[in-house]
C-alpha positions as a printed Julia matrix, in Angstrom:
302×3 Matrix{Float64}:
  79.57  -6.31   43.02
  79.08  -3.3    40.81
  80.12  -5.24   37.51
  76.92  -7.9    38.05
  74.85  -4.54   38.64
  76.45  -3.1    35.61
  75.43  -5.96   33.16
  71.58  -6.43   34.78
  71.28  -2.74   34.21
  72.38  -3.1    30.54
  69.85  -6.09   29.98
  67.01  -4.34   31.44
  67.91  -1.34   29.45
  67.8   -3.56   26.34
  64.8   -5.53   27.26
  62.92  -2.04   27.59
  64.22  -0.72   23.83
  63.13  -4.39   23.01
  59.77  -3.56   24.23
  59.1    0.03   23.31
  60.02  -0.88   19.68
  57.19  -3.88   19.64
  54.94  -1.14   21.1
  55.87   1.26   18.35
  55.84  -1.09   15.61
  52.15  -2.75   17.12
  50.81   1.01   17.02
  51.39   1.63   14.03
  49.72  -1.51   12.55
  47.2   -0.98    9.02
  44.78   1.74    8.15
  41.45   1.25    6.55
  40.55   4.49    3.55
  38.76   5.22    0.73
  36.4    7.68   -0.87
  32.75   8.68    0.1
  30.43   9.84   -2.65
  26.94  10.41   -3.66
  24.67   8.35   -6.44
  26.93  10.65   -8.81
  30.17  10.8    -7.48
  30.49  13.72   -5.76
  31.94  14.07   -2.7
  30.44  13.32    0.54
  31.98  15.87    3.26
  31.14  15.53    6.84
  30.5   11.75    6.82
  31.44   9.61    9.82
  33.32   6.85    9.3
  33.18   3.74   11.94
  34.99   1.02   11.65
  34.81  -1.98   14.64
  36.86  -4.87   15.33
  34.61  -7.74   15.1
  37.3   -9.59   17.45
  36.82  -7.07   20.07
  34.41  -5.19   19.43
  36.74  -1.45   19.77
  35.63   0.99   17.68
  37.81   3.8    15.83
  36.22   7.18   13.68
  37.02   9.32   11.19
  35.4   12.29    9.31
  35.5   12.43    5.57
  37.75  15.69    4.15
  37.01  18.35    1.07
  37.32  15.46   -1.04
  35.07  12.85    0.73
  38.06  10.91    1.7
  39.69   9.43    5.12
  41.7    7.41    6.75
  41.51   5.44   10.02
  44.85   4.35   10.95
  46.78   2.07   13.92
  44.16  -0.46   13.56
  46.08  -4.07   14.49
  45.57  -6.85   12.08
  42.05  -8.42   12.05
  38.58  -8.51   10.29
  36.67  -5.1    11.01
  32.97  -3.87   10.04
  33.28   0.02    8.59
  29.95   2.09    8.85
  29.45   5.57    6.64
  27.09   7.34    8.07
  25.67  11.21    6.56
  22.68  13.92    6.58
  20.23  12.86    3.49
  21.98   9.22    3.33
  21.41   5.95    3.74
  23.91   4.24    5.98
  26.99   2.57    3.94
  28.33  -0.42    5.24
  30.71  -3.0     4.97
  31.47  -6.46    6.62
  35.03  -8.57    7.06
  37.22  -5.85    5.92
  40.69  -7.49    6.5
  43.41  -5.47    8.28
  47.18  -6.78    8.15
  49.78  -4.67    9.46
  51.86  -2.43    7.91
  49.18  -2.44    5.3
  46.44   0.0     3.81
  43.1   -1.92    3.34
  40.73   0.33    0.86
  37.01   0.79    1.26
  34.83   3.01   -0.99
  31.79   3.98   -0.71
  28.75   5.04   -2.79
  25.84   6.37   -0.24
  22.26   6.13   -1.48
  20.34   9.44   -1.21
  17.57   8.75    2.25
  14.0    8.53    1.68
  12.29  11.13    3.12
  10.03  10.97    5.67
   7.46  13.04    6.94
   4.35  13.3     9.78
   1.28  15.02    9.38
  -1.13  15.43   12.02
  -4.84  14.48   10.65
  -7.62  16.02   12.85
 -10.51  15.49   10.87
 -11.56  12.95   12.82
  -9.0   10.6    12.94
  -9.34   9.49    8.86
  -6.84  10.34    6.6
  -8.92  10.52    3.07
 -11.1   13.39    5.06
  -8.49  15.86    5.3
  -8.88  18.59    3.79
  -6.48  19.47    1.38
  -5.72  16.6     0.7
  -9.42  15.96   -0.19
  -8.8   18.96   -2.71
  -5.98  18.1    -4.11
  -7.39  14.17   -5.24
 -10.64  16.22   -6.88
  -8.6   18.4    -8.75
  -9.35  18.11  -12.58
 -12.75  16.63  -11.53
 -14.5   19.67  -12.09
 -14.99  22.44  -14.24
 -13.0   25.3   -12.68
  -9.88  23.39  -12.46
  -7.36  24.4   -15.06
  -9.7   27.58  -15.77
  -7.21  30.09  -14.37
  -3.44  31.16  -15.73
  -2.01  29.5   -18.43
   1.41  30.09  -20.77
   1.98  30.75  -24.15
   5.79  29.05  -24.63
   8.31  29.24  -27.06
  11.61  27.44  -26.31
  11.2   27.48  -22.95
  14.04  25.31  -21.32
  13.42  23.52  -18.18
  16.74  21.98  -16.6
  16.08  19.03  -13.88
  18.88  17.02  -13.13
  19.85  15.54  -15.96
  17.1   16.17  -18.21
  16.33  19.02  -20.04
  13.04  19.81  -21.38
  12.94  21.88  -23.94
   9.31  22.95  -24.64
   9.63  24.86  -28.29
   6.07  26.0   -28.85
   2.63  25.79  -27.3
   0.63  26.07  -24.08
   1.2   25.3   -20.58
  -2.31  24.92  -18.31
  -2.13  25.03  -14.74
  -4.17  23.7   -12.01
  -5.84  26.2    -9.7
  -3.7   26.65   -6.34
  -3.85  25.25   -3.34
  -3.0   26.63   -0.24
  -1.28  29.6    -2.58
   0.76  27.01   -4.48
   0.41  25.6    -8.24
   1.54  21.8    -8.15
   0.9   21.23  -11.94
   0.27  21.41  -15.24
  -0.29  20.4   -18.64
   2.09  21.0   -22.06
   0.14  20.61  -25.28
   2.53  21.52  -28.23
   5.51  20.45  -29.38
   8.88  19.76  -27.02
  11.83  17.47  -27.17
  13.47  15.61  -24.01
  16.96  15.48  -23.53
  18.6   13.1   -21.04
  22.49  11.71  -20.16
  22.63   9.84  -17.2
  25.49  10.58  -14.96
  26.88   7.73  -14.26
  27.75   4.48  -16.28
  25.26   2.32  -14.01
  22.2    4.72  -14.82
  23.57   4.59  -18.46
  23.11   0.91  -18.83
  19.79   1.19  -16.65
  18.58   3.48  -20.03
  19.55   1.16  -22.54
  17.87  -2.02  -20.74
  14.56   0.02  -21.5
  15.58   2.37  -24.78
  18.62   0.19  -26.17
  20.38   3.83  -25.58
  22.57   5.36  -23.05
  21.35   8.24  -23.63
  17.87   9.73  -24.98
  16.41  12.66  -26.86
  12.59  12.28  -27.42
  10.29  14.46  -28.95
   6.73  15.2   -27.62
   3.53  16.47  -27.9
   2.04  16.26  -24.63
   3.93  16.51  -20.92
   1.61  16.19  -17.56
   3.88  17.73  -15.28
   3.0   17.15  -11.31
   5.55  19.42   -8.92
   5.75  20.77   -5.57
   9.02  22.86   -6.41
   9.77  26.28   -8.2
   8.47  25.03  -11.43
   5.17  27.42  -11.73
   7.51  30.67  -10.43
  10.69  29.84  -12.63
   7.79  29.43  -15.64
   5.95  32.45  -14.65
   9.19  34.6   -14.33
  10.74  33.44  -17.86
  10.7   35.86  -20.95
   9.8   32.63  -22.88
   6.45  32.33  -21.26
   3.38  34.78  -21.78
   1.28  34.26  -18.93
  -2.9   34.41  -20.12
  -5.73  33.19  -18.59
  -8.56  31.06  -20.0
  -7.18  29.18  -23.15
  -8.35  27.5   -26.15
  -7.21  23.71  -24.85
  -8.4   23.93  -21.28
 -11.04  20.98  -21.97
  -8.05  18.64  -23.29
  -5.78  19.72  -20.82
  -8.46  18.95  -17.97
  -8.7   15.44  -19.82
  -5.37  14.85  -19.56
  -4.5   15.57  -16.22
  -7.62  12.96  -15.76
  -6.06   9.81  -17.74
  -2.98  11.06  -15.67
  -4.42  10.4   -12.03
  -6.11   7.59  -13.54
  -2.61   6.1   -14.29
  -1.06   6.74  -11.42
  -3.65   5.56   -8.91
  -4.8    2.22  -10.59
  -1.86   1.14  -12.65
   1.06   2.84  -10.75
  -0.63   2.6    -7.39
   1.29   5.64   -6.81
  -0.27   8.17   -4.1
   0.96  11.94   -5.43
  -1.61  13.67   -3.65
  -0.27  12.08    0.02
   3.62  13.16   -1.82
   1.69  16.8    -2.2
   0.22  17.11    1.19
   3.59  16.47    2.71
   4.94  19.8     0.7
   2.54  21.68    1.22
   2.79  21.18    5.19
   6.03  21.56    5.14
   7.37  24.16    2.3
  10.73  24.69    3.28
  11.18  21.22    1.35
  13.06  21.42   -1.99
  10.21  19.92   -3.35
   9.75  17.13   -6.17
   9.21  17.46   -9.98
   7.76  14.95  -12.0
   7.43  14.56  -15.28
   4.42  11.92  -17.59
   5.71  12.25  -21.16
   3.82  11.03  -24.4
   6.62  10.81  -26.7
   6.62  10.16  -30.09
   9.01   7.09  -30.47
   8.18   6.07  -26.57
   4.54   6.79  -25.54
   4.6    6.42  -22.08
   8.04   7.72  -20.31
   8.18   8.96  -16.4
């Protein structure tokens, strides 16, 4: 009686290792990973990674590490939808990634930098264009006191933005009168050279389509400069600038800034002032910098 026992024991035992070992090898099935970075390849830390069986719907997450990268792993073999997900991003995604066990299935992404948004609250009777500031900032240059406050005497003043760097080797910088205790622009009459190298191979190739260059240095005589970031303080504070008031090219600036709006509003359709407002509601922004350059070999670059 105790040998039949004996063996049934033994095959249960055997059935159970059996059994276990399917479970352990069905655990570990594949992994999905890959790298999260910005428009220029930096890392992207912090990022939540989804991925979903589109069989069954179960979802599995991940965080990215110091390097932007992770790994989701014990996924069983099927088609999956991964979803990268940041602060100041756009949402990455990507369909029918294919799992097999035992297997790593890689998936990269390159996360677009979010627009930003913004509310502001119009009183003025419900219209928009009747707000006040931004009723002063569209009539700026329209009249006679505009750009009659501070200007700057420069010489080789270097302003670094991104990757361009303006280099502004002599003349004067005019200013428009503040708003709401802030400068948001100005006008460079002199002369100045532009130096750009896009970051990446994509924005490279976006250059040449336009220059036949992956790269561009540009000289110019003329830069309308529109801003809502540290642009008038890091001016006002360099040893490069002299800071004057009045000037002798206040009339030409004023005409620039004019042909300026002019461009922007009817050709560009391009609303700066509402882009001001925003900043000037809200100034713990970083703020925007933009820069209208009448170059000598390219006559209209933004």
């Amino acid at each position: 009686m105790k040998q039949p026992f004996s063996r049934a024991l033994a095959a249960l035992a055997a059935l159970m290792v059996i059994t276990l070992s399917l479970i352990i090898v069905r655990a570990a099935g594949g992994q999905i990973e890959g790298k999260v970075s910005d428009p220029k390849g930096a890392a992207v830390v912090g990022a939540t990674v989804r991925v979903t069986d589109n069989e069954t719907n179960r979802t599995s997450s991940g965080i990215t590490d110091a390097q932007g990268r992770y790994k989701i792993a014990g996924l069983t073999a099927g088609s999956y939808t991964v979803v990268v997900s940041a602060n100041g991003f756009t949402d990455g995604r990507l369909e029918n990634v294919k799992v097999d066990d035992d297997a790593v299935a890689p998936a990269d992404f390159k996360l677009e930098i979010a627009a930003v948004q913004a509310q502001v609250d119009v009183t003025s009777g419900g219209k928009g264009n009747s707000e006040p500031l931004y009723q002063q900032l569209r009539q700026q240059a329209k009249t006679e006191q505009e750009f009659s406050g501070p200007y700057a005497t420069v010489n080789n003043l270097v302003l670094q933005r991104d990757a361009a760097k303006f280099t502004l080797k002599s003349g004067e910088i005019y200013f428009l009168t503040s708003i709401e205790g802030r400068v948001t622009g100005g006008v460079f009459i002199g002369e100045g050279e532009l130096s750009l190298v896009p970051p990446t191979d994509i924005e490279k190739q976006s250059l040449a389509v336009f220059t036949n260059e992956p790269r561009i240095t540009e000289a110019f005589t003329r830069l309308v400069l529109r801003f809502t970031d540290m642009t008038y303080a890091e001016i006002k504070a360099s040893p490069n600038a002299k800071i004057a008031t009045g000037g002798p090219q206040v009339d030409r600036a004023r005409d620039l800034y004019r042909e300026n709006q002019q461009l922007l509003r009817r050709r560009l359709s391009d609303n700066r002032e509402m882009r001001t407002l925003v900043d000037l509601y809200t100034p713990e922004r970083p703020g925007f910098f933009n820069a209208f350059i009448e170059g000598k070999r390219f006559s209209k670059l933004i």
